[in-house]
N, C-alpha and C positions, 0 to 999 in steps of 0.2 A: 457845817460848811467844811469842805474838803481844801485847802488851801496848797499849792505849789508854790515853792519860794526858790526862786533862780539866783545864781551869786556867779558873775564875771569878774577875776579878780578880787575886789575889794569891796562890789558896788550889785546890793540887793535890790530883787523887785520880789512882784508878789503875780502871782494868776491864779483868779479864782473860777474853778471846776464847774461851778451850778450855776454860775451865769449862762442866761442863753445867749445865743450866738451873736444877735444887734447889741449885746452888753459885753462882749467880752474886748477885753483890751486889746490894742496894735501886739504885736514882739517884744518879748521885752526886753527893755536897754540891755547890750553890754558893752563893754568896753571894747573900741577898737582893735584887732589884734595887729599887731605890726606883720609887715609883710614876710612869710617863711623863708628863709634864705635858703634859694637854689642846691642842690645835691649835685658835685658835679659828678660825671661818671668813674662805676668804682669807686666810690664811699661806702663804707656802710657805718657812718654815724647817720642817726635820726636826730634832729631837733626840733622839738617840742617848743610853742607858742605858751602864753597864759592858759589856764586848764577853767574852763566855768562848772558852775556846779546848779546843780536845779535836786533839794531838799522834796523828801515825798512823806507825807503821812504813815504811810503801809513800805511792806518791806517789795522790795522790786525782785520778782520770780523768774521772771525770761528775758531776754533780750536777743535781738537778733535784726538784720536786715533783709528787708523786702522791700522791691522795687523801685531801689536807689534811697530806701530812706529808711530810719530807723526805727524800731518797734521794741516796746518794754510792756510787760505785764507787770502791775500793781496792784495788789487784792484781783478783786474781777476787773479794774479798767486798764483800756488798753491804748499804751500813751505812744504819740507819733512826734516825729523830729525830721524834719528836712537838713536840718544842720547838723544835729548834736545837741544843741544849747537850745533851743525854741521845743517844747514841749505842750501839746495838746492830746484831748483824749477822744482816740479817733472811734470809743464805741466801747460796748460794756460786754464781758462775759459772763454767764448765768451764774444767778446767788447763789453763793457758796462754791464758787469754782478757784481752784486753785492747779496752777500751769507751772511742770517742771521745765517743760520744753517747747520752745515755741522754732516752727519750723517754714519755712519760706518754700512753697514749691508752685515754679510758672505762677498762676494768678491767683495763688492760694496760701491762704495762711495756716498754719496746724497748730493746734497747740496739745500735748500730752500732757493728762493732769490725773484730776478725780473733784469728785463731790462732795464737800464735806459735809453732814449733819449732825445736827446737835436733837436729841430726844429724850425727856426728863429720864426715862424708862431705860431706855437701850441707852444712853450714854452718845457716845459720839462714835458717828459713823464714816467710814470714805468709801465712796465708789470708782472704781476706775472709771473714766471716760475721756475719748478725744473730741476734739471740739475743734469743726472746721468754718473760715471764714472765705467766701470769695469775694467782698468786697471792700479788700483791703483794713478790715479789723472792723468795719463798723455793725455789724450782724453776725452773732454766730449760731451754729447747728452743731447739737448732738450728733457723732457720726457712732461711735463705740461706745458700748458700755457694758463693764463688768468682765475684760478680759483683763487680763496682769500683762499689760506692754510697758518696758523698761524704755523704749525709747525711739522716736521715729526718724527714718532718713528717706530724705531726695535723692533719687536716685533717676538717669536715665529712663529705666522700665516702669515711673512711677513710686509709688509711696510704698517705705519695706518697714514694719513694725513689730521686732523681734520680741521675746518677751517668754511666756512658759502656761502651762497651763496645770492645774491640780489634778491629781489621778486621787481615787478613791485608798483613806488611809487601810494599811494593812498592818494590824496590831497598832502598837503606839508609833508609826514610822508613817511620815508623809509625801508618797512619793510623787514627782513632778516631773513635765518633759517639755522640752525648747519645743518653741513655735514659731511660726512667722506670719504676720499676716499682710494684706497687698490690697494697694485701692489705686484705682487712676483717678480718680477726683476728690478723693478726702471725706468722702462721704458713705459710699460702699464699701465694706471689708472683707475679705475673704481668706480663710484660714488657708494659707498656702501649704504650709510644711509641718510637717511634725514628727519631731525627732522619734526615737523607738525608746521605750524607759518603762523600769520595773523600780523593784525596792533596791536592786543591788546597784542599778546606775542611773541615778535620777537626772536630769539637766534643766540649763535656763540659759536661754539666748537674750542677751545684751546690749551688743552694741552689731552696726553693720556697716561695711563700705564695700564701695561700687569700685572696683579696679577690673575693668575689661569682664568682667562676672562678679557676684556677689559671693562676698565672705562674712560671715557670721557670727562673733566673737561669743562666749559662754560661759559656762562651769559646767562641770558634771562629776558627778558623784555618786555614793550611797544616798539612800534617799535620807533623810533627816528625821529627825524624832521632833514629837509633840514637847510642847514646851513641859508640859506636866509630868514626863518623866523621867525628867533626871537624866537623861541619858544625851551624849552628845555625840557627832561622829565625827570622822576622819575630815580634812578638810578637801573642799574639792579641788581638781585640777583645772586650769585654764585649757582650752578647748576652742578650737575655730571646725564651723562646715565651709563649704566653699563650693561655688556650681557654676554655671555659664547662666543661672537663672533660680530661682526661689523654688520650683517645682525641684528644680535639679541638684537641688542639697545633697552631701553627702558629708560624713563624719572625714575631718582630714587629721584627724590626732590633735597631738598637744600643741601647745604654742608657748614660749618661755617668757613671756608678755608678765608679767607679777603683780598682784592686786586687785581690786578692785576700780574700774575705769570711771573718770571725775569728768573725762571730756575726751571726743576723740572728733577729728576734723583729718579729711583728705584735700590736699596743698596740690599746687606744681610743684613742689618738693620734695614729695613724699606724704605719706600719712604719718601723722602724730597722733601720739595718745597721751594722758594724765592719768596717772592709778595714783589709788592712795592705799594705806597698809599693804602697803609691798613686804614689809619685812612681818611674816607671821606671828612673831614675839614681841614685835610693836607697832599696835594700833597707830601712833602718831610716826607717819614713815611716807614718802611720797615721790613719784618717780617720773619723769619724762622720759617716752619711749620713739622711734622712729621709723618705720617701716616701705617698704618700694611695693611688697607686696598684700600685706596685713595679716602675713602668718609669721614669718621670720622679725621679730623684732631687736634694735638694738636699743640699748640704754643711753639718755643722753647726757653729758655731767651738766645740769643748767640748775644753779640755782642752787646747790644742796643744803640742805637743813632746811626749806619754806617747804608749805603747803600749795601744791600746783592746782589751781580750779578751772579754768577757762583758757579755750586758744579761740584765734580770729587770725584770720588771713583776707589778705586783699591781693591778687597778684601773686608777686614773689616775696611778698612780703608777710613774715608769720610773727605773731605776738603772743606771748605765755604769761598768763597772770596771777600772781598769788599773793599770800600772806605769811604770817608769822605761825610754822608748824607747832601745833600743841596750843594749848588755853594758855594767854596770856593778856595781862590788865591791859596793856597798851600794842597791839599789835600792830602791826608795820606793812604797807601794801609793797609788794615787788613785780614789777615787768621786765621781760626782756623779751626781745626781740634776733629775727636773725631776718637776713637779705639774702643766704644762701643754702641754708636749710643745714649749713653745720657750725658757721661760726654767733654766738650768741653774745651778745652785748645788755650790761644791765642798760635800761630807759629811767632818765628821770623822775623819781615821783617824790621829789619832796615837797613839791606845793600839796600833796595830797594827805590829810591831816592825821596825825596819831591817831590811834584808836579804831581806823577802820578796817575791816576785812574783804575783800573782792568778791562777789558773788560771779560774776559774767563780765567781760568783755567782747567789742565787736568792732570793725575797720572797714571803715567804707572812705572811696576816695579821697583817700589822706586824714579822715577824721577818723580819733579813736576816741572811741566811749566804754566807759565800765563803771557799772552797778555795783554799788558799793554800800555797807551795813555798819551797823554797830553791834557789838555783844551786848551792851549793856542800854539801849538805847530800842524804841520802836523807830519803825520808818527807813529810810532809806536814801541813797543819794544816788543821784544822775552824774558823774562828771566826766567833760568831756576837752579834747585838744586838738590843733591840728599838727599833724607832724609831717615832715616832709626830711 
């Protein structure tokens, strides 16, 4: 039995998963929240209500909003919220799926993941694959399978899924080249772009945003060696393309962007990003960046010394989520916020208990929710607040 245990405040219930639908229980209790006290204009304090919390068996993979309501991936099930705090499972992803990225476009759900298998023989396997819904989570379809996409974006022209593809090794060196690929229903793919790449400059396209045309985010480099030989290369450089359209890619140089990207979201404020190992000499290093365009980046000071993982925007309003940077017994959740896309305010989270680490947050009309773990702990937590 799959069991959901919700906590408002102080005050637990239970929902159980495999009940059919004439068995399952009303909502369940929580506690009243008092009414949010108004923002007059020009504040930018947020205050924050009681925070509930809804306990999951499996650890929570995605989260994201679609059509005014909220959506979490859990192992394969795919959990819905009208509120934040009311949790159902609005439909199941194929066994053995696992969702980095779950993405919202017009009537469609995406999720970016892979397949995992397990075979006495071969050991364990993953296959890339996306996996699209159009009825709101409850059914889904295979759309991709077995290309290397890092990550999918809604975009104006449809769905852009940046990523890289393997070239045939030459000697012990593996070389690779960015791609793009493009669907307008989440279902068809089509290899749109592909970068030019031998052993001396190999690439891999990563992240994308829509500003007035699409730009491309990357690496490129020497192509890399086999693990088997001992041998390591140069580190690559960050790299954006940029076109009036995916066809229309073109290499536009470096970008001084640093790290590796944990999250990146376009605002009315600007685009934001989250890298992590920013600083090549340490892994445990993590940065908030800013951009009008998504090639000229600035550094933002928010936070220093946490691990930045997740942003959410609602409006003008943007939220940055993290934890305690580096392995620590007891780590510590941090959020801030800004109302203007330069000044940042930490957000309250001490009702939010030791020990956990942020995977994702998301904000929708005043409610914020974030998925939340434990190091040392299976499963997962839902909690969620209204802020105003």
């Amino acid at each position: 039995m799959i069991a959901l245990a919700a906590v408002a405040v102080i005050i637990p219930a239970t929902l159980f998963w495999d009940r059919s639908a004439s068995e399952q229980p009303g909502p369940i209790p929580v506690a009243a929240e008092p009414p949010a006290p108004a923002r007059s204009p020009g504040t930018t304090a947020l205050r924050s209500v009681a925070w509930a919390s809804t306990e999951l068996p499996d650890f929570i993979e995605s989260l994201t909003v679609h059509d005014g309501r909220f959506y979490a991936v859990s192992s394969e099930d795919v959990l819905l919220s009208h509120n934040g705090v009311d949790w159902t499972v609005a439909g199941h992803l194929p066994p053995g799926s696992h969702v980095g990225d779950l993405v919202s476009h017009g009537d469609l759900l995406v999720a970016n993941g892979a397949e995992i298998t397990e075979d006495a023989a071969e050991g364990r396997a993953s296959t890339p694959k996306i996996f699209t819904s159009a009825d709101d989570g409850k059914t889904w379809s295979v759309a991709m399978v077995g290309e290397f996409v890092v990550s999918v974006v809604s975009t104006p022209n449809g769905l852009i899924a940046p990523g890289w593809i393997d070239l045939s090794p030459i000697g012990d060196q593996l070389p690779r080249k960015a791609a793009v690929w493009t669907s307008e229903n989440g279902l068809d793919w089509t290899l749109a772009w592909e970068a030019e790449a031998d052993v001396t400059s190999s690439s891999v396209a990563t992240n994308a945003i829509w500003d007035d045309g699409l730009v491309v985010l990357g690496g490129q480099g020497p192509a890399n060696y086999s693990e088997g030989s001992g041998k390591s290369g140069p580190a690559w450089d960050r790299v954006v393309w940029a076109g009036p359209s995916v066809t229309e890619l073109s290499a536009n140089g470096s970008t001084n962007i640093l790290g590796n990207v944990e999250d990146l979201k376009s605002t009315s404020l600007g685009h934001f990003a989250l890298t992590h190992s920013v600083d090549r000499s340490a892994k445990d290093s993590s940065a908030i960046w800013r951009s009008d365009d998504g090639i000229t980046w600035t550094s933002a000071n928010v936070g220093v010394g946490w691990y930045h993982s997740s942003i959410a925007t609602d409006g003008s309003t943007i939220i940055i989520a993290g934890d305690t940077l580096g392995y620590a017994p007891d780590p510590e959740v941090r959020i801030w916020y800004t109302l203007d896309g330069g000044t940042w305010t930490e957000y309250d989270t001490s009702a939010i208990p030791k020990g956990l680490r942020v995977k994702s947050v998301e904000l929708h009309d005043g409610v914020l929710v974030a998925a939340l773990y434990s190091n040392d702990e299976i499963g997962g937590y839902l909690m969620s607040t209204r802020i105003d």
